[in-house]
Each structure stands twice: as C-alpha cells, then as structure tokens.
PLY file of the C-alpha trace (Angstrom):
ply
format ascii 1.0
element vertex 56
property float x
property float y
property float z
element edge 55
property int vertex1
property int vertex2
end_header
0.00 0.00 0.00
1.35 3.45 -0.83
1.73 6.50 1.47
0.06 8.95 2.27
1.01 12.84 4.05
-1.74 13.21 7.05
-3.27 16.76 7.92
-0.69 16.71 10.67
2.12 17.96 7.78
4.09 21.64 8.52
4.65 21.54 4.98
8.53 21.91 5.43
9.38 19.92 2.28
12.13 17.40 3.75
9.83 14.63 2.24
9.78 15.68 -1.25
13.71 15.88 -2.13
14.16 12.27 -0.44
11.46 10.43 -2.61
13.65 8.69 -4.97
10.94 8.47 -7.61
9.17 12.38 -7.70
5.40 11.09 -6.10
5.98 13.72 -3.77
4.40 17.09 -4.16
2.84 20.26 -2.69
-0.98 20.49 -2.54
-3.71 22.30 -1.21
-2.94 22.37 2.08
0.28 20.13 2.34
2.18 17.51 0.72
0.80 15.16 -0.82
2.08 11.70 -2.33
0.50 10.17 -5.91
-0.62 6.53 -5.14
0.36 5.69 -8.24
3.96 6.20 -8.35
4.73 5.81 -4.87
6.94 2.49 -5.12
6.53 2.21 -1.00
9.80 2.64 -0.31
9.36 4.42 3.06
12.14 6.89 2.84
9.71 9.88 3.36
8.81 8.48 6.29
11.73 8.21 7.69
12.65 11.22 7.27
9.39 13.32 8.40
9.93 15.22 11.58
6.60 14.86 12.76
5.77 11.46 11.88
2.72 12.73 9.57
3.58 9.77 6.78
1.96 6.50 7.04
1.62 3.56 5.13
-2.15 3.40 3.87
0 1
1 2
2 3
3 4
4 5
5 6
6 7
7 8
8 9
9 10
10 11
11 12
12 13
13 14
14 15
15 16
16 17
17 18
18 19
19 20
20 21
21 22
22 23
23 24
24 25
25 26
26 27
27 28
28 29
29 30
30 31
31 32
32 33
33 34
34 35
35 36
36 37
37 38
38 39
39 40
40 41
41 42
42 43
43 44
44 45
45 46
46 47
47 48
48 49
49 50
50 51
51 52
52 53
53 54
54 55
C-alpha cells in the first residue's frame, strides 16, 4: 500500500527531495504523495519530523 502525508504535515518539504521516484508534491494544504507512483519505499517516512507519513 502506498503512502500517504496526514493533515498533521508543517509543509517543510524534507519529504519531497528524499522520494527517490518524484510522487511527492505540494498540494492544497500540504504535501501530498500520488498513489500511483509511490513504489513504497518508506524513505519519506523516515525522514518526516513529525511522523505525519503512514503507510495506507
């Protein structure tokens, strides 16, 4: 299952230069991750500093 950026994001963008494929981008109100390309690698969550990435 891919991941996915919970309302809990600060929008600081440390998730979105570590996804080694691009599914990470800005949206409406944070980041956001596309389902489809998201190859579940887990890497953004790793990295998030306030744990707002989960697996799905």
């Amino acid at each position: 299952m891919a991941y996915v950026i919970s309302d809990d994001c600060i929008s600081c963008g440390t998730c979105e230069g570590e996804c080694p494929v691009g599914a990470i981008s800005m949206g409406a109100d944070h980041y956001q991750i596309d389902p489809d390309a998201c190859t579940e690698c887990g890497t953004c969550a790793g990295v998030c500093p306030v744990e707002a990435i989960k697996q799905a």
